[in-house]
C-alpha positions as CSV (number, residue, x, y, z in Angstrom):
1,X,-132.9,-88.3,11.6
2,X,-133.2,-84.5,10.7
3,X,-130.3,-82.5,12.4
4,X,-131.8,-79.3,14.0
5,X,-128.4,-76.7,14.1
6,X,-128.9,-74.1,16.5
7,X,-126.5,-71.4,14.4
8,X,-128.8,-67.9,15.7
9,X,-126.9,-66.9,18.8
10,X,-125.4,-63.6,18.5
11,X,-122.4,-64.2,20.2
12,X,-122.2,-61.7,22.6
13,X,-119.6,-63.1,24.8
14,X,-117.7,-62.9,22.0
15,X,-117.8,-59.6,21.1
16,X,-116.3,-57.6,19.6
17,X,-115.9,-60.7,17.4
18,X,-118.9,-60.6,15.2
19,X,-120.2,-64.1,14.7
20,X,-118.4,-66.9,15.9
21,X,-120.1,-69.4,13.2
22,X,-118.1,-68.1,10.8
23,X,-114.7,-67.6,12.6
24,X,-111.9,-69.9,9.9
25,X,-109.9,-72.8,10.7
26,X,-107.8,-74.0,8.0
27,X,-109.6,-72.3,5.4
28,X,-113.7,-73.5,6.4
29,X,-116.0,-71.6,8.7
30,X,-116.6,-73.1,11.7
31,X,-120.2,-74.1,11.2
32,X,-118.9,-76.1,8.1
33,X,-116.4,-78.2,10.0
34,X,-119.7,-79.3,12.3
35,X,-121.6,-80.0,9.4
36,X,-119.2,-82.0,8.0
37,X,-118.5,-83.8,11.2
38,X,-122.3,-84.7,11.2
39,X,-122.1,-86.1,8.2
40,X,-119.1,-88.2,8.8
41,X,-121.2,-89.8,11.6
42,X,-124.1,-90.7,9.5
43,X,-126.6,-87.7,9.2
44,X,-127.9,-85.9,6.0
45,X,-130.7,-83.9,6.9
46,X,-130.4,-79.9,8.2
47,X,-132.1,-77.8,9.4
48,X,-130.2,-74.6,10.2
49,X,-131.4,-72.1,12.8
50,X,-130.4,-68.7,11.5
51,X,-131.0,-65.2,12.9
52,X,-131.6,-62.2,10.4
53,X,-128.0,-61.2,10.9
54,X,-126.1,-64.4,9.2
55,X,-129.4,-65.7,7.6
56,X,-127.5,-64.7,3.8
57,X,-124.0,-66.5,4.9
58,X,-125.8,-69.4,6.2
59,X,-127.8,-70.2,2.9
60,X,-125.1,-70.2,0.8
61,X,-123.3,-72.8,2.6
62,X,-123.8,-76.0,0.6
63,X,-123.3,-74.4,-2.9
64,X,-119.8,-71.9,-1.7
65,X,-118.4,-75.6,0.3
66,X,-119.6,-78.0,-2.1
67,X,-121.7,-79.9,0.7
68,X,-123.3,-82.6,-1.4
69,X,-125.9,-84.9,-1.4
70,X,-127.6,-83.2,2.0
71,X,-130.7,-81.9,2.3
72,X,-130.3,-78.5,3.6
73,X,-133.0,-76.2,5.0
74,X,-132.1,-72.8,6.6
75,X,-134.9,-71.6,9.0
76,X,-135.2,-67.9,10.9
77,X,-135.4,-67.6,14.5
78,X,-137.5,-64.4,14.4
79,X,-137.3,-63.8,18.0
80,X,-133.7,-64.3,19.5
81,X,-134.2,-63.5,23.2
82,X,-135.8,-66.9,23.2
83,X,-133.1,-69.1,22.6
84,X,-133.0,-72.7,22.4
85,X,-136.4,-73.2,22.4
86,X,-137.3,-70.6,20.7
87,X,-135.3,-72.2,17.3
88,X,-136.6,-76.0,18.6
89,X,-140.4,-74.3,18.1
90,X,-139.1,-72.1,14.9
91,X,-138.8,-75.4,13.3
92,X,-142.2,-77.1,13.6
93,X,-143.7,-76.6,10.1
94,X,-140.7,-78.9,8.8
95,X,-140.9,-81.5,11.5
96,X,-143.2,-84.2,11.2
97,X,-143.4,-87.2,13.2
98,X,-139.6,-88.7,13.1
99,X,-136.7,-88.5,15.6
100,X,-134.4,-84.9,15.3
101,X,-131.3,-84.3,16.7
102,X,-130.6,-80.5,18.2
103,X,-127.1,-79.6,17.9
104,X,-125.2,-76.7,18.9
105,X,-123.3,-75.1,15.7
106,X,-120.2,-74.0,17.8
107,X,-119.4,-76.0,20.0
108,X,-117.0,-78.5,19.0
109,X,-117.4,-82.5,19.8
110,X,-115.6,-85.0,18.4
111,X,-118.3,-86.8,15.9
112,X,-118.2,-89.7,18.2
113,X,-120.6,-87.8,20.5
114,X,-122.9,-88.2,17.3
115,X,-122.3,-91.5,16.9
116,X,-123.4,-92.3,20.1
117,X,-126.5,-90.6,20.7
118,X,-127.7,-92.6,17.2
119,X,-126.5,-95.7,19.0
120,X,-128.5,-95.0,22.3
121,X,-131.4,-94.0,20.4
122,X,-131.9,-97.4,19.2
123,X,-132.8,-98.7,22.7
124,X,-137.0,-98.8,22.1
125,X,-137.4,-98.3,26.0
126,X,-135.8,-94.6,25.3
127,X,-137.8,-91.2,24.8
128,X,-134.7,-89.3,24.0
129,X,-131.1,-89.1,24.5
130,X,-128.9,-86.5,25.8
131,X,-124.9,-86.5,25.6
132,X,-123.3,-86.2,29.1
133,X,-119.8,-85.1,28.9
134,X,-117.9,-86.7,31.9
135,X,-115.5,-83.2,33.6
136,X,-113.1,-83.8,36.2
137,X,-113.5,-80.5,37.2
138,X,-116.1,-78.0,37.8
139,X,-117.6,-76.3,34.6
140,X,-120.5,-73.5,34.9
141,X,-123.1,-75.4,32.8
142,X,-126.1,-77.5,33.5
143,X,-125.3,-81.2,34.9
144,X,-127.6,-84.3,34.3
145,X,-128.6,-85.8,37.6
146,X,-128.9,-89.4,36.8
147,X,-130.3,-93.0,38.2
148,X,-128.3,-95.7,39.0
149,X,-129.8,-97.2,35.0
150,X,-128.3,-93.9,33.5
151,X,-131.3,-92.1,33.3
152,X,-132.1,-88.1,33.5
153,X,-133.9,-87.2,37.0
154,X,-133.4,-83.0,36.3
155,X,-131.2,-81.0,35.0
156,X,-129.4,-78.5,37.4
157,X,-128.1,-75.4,35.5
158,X,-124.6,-73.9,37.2
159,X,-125.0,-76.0,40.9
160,X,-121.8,-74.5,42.0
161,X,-118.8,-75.8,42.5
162,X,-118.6,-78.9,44.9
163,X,-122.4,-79.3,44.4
164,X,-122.3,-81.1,41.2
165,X,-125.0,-84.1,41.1
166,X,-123.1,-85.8,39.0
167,X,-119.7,-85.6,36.6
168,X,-121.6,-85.4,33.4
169,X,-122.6,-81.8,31.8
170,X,-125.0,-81.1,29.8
171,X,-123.6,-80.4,25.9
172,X,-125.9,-79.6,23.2
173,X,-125.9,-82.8,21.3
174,X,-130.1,-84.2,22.3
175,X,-132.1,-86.8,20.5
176,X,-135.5,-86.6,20.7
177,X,-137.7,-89.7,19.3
178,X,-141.3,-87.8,19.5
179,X,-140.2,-83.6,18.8
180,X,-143.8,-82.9,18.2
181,X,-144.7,-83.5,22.1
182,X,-141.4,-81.8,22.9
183,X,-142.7,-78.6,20.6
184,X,-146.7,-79.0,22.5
185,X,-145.0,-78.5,25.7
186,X,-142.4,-76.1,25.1
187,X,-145.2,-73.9,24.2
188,X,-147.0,-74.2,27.6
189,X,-143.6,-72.9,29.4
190,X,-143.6,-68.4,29.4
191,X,-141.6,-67.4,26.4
192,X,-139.4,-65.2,29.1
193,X,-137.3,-67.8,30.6
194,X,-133.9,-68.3,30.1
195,X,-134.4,-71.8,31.0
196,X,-137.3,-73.1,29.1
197,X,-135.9,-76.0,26.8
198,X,-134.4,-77.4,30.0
199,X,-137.7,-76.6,32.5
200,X,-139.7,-78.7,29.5
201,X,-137.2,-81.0,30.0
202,X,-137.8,-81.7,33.4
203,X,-141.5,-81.4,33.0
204,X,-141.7,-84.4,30.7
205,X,-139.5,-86.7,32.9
206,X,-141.9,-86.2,36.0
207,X,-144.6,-87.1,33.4
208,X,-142.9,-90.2,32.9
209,X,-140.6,-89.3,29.5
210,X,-137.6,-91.7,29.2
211,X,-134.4,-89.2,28.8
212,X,-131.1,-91.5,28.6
213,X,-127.8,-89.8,29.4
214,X,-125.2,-90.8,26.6
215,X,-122.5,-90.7,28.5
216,X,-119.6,-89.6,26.4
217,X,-115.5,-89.0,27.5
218,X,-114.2,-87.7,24.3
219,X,-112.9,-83.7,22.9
220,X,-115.8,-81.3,23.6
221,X,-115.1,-77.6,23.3
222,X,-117.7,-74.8,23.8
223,X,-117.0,-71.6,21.9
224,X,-118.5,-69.0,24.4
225,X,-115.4,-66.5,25.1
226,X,-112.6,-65.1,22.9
227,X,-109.8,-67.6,24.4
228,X,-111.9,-70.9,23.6
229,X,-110.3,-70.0,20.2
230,X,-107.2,-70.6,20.6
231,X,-108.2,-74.0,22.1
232,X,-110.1,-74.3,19.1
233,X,-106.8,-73.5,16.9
234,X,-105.4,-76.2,19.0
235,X,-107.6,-78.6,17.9
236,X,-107.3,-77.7,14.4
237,X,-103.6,-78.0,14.2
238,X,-103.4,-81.7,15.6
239,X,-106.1,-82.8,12.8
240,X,-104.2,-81.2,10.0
241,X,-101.5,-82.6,8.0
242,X,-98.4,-80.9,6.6
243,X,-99.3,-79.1,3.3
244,X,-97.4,-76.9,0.9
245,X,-99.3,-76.1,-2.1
246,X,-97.5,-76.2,-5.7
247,X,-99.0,-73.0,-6.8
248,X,-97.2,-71.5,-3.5
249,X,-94.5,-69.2,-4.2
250,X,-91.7,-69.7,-1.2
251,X,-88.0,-68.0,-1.3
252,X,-84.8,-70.2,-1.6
253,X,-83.9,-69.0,1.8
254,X,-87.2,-69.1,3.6
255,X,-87.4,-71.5,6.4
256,X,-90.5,-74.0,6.9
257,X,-90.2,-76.2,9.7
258,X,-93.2,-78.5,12.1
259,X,-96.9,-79.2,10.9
260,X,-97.7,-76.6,8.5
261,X,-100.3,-75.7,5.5
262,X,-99.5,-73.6,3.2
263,X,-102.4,-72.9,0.4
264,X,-102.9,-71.7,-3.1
265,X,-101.5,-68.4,-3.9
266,X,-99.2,-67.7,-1.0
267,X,-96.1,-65.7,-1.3
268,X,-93.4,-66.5,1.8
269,X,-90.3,-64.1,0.8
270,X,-86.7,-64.4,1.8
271,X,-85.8,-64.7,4.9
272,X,-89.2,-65.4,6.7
273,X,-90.1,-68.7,9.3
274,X,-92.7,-70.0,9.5
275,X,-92.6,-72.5,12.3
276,X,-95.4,-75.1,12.9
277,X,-98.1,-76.0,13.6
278,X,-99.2,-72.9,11.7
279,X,-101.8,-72.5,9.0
280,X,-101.5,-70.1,5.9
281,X,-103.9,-69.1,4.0
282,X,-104.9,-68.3,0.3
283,X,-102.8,-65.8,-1.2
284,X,-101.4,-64.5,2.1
285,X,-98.0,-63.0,2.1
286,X,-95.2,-63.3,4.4
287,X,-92.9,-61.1,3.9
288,X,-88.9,-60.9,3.9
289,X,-87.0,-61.8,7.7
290,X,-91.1,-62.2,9.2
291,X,-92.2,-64.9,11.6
292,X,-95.1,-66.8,11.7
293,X,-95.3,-69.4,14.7
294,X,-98.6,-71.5,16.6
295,X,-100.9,-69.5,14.5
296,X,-103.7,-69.4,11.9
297,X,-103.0,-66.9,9.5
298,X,-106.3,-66.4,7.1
299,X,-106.6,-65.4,3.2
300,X,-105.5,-62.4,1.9
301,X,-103.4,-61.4,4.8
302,X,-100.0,-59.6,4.9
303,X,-97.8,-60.5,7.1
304,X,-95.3,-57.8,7.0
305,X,-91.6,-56.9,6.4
306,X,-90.2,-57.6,10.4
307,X,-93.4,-58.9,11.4
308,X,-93.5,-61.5,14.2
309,X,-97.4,-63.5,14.6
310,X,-97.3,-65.8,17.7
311,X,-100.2,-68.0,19.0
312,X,-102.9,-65.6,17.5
313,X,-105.8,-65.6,15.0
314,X,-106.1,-63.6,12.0
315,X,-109.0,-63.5,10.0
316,X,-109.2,-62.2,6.3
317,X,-107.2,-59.4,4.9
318,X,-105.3,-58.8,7.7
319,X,-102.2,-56.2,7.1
320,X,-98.7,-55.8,9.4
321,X,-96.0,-54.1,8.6
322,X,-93.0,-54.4,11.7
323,X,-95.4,-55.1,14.1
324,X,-95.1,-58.2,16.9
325,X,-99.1,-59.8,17.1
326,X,-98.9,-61.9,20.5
327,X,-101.8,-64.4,21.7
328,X,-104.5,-62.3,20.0
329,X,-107.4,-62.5,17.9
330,X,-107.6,-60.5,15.3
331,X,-110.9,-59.8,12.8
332,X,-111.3,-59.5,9.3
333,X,-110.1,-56.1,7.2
334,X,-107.5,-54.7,10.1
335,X,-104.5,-52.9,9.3
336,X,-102.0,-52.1,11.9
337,X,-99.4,-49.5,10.8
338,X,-95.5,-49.9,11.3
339,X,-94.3,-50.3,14.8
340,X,-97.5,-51.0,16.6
341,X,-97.6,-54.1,18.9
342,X,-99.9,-56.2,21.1
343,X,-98.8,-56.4,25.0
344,X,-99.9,-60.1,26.4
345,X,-98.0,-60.4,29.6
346,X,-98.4,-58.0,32.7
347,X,-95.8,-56.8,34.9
348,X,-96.9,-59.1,37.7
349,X,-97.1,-62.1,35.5
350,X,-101.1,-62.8,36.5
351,X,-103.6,-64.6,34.1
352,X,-105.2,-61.7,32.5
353,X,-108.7,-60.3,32.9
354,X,-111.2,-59.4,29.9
355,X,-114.2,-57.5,30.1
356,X,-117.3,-59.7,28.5
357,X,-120.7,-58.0,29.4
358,X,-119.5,-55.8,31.7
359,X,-117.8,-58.4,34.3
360,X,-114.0,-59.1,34.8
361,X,-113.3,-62.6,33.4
362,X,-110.0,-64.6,33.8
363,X,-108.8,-65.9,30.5
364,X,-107.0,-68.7,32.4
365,X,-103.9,-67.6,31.2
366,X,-101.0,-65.3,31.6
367,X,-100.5,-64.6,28.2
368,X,-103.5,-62.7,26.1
369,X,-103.5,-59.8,23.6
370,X,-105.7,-58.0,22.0
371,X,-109.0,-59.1,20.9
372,X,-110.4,-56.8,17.6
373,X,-113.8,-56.6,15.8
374,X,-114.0,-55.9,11.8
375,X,-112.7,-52.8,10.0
376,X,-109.8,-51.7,11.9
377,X,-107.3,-49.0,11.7
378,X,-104.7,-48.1,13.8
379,X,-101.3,-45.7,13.2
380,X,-98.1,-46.2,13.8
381,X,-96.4,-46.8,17.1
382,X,-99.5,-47.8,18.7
383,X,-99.8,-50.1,22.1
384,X,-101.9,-52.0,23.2
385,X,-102.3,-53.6,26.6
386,X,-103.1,-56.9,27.4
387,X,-106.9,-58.1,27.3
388,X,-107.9,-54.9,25.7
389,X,-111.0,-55.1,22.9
390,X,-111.3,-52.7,20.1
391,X,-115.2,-52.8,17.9
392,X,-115.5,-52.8,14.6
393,X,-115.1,-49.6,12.3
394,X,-113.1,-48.2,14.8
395,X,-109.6,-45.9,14.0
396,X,-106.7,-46.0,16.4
397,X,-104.2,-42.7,15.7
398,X,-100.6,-43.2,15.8
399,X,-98.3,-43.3,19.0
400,X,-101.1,-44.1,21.5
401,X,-101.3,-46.2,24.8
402,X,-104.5,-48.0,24.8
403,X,-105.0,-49.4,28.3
404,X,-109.0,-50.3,28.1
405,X,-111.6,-51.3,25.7
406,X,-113.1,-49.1,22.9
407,X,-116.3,-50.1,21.9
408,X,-117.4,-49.8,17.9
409,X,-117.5,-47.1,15.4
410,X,-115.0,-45.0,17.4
411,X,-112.3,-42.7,16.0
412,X,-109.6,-42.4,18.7
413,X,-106.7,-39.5,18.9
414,X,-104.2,-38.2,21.8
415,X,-103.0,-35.1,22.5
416,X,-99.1,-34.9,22.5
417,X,-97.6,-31.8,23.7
418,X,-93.8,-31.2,22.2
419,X,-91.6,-28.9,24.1
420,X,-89.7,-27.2,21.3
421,X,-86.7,-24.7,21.9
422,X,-83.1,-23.0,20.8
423,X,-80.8,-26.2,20.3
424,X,-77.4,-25.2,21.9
425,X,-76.1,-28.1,21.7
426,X,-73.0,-28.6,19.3
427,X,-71.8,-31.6,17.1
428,X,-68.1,-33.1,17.2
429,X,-67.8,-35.4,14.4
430,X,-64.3,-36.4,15.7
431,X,-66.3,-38.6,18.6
432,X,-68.3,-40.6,15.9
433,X,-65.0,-41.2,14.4
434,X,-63.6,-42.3,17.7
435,X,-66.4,-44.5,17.9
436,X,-66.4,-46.0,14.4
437,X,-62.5,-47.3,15.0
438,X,-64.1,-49.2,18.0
439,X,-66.9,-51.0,16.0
């Protein structure tokens, strides 16, 4: 069964992070860690769905994570603004008449959701199979109205809470037997609705199409705003076992303590905690009396003299220097000069807000940093408040408040006016003395 990964979404209720596919956990981009999940549950044929922006990264997969004995196709999505179906009908030169499988690329299931759509495929009196993830509370996603045999009537996208038909949501994980009448039909539906794939849907099942719900109660994890990564990171940390490379240098008098991997090339100086679960990465450095605790720490970062990294994400090449990094995501290349820190709690102790697309969305949580895109620079003494997002390219001048989001390519500076006069004031060094017999 051919495995169509849907990996073209730009991720724009991500941004500023650029493309969630390729966000690391312990040391593997997150489309890898799904294709290896897939193949752990039996599959090994692809066909990725790229867009021209990650096209490159995504064809260099197999070779740069030695992903063997797969066959591996990477196909463009010319036209993104017709999502789902739009990379379903992208793919019908290399479908021919056997069953694929349509899989999201970044939203993490548990690779007995995979295992069970092959399982309920097997049933001859089924058309196709869709996985049904049973919620016990609402979730702003399409639900699978079924029959009393556990099969799809319609698919009702966001009914509102308390008007759910059923406790089962739609997750991208869909087996379809006969794609090539899936692909006829998703042609006859306008190109300009967001809803196409599922109108199709519903289409072929009052034509008589057989659509089983797989009903499944195991992790699932969409990856659609900046905080699902830290759930993510949670995931992550209770799969991984403790590892501490040999070709890791680590100081007599560092301290290592909980779940922790720590890879080739890293440099943990005196002084410095790292407390688990935490993952570090190739050749990061964590420099002397620094702490490192609940986070993912990515190659070729520096975690700086006095530095303190809790519950956040760094990406590659990320430099501190006595800075405090709280419940934040952080992208690759940033540099944040000496004294600058991340605010993640506000004075009235309410989850914070973050701006995606314009609209105010809860994170779900009183505790949230700073979000960042690629290629940052910010001086020393810097602040940021929590929730704010900073685009890529962007440089932050020293001693700055930076109470909203900055969008990319932006060079910010503040005006700060010193009142400079006479000093009248005189020194008695017999005081300090005073003081110094006290100490």
């Amino acid at each position: 069964m051919k495995v169509l990964l849907l990996a073209a979404g730009r991720s724009q209720r991500m941004q500023p992070i650029p493309d969630k596919n390729f966000l690391f956990f312990l040391g593997k981009p997150l489309i890898v860690h799904q294709i290896q999940s897939l193949i752990k549950a039996g599959f090994d044929d692809f066909a990725v769905i790229g867009g021209n922006h990650n096209l490159d990264k995504l064809k260099t997969l197999p070779q740069d994570y030695d992903l063997k004995d797969i066959n591996y196709t990477v196909i463009e999505q010319q036209n993104l603004d017709e999502g789902m179906a739009g990379a379903v009908i992208a793919c019908e030169e290399i479908i021919d008449g056997d069953p694929i499988c349509i899989v999201s690329s970044n939203d993490i299931v548990d690779e007995k959701a995979y295992e069970l759509v092959i399982n309920e495929a097997l049933d001859e009196e089924v058309d196709s199979v869709i996985v049904g993830k049973k919620v016990d509370k609402y979730f702003p996603g399409g639900y699978l109205e079924i029959d009393e045999n556990g099969f799809i009537k319609s698919i009702v996208e966001k009914p509102g809470e308390g008007k759910e038909p059923s406790d089962l949501v739609n997750i991208v994980v869909h087996c379809h037997k006969n794609p090539k009448k899936l692909i006829e039909e998703l042609k006859k539906v306008s190109s300009t609705r967001d809803d196409r794939y599922e109108a199709t849907l519903d289409s072929l099942i009052k034509g008589g199409l057989k659509i089983k719900a797989a009903q499944f109660d195991g992790y699932w994890q969409p990856v659609k705003f900046p905080w699902h990564i830290f759930n993510v990171m949670k995931y992550f940390f209770g799969k991984m076992e403790k590892s501490i490379s040999k070709n890791a240098q680590i100081a007599e008098s560092a301290i290592i303590k909980g779940d922790v991997i720590i890879e080739d090339g890293a440099k943990i100086f005196e002084n410095a905690t790292i407390s688990g679960p935490a993952y570090i990465g190739k050749d990061v450095i964590i420099a002397n009396s620094s702490l490192v605790r609940d986070s993912m720490v990515n190659e070729g970062c520096v975690v700086g003299f006095s530095t303190e990294v809790a519950r956040s994400y760094l990406g590659k090449n990320v430099w501190t220097h006595t800075n405090y990094i709280g419940d934040s995501i952080i992208s690759d290349n940033c540099s944040f000069g000496s004294g600058t820190v991340t605010g993640n709690l506000r004075l009235d102790e309410k989850d914070i807000p973050v701006n995606v697309r314009g609209e105010k969305m809860s994170t779900g949580t009183n505790k949230f940093g700073l979000i960042t895109g690629e290629n940052i620079r910010c001086g020393i003494n810097t602040s940021f408040m929590p929730g704010v997002k900073i685009g890529s390219n962007c440089m932050i001048g020293a001693g700055l408040v930076i109470p909203y989001d900055i969008d990319d390519n932006k060079f910010v500076k503040g005006h700060i006016e010193l009142d400079v006069r006479d000093n009248k004031a005189e020194l008695d060094s017999s005081a300090r003395d005073e003081m110094r017999g006290k100490i």
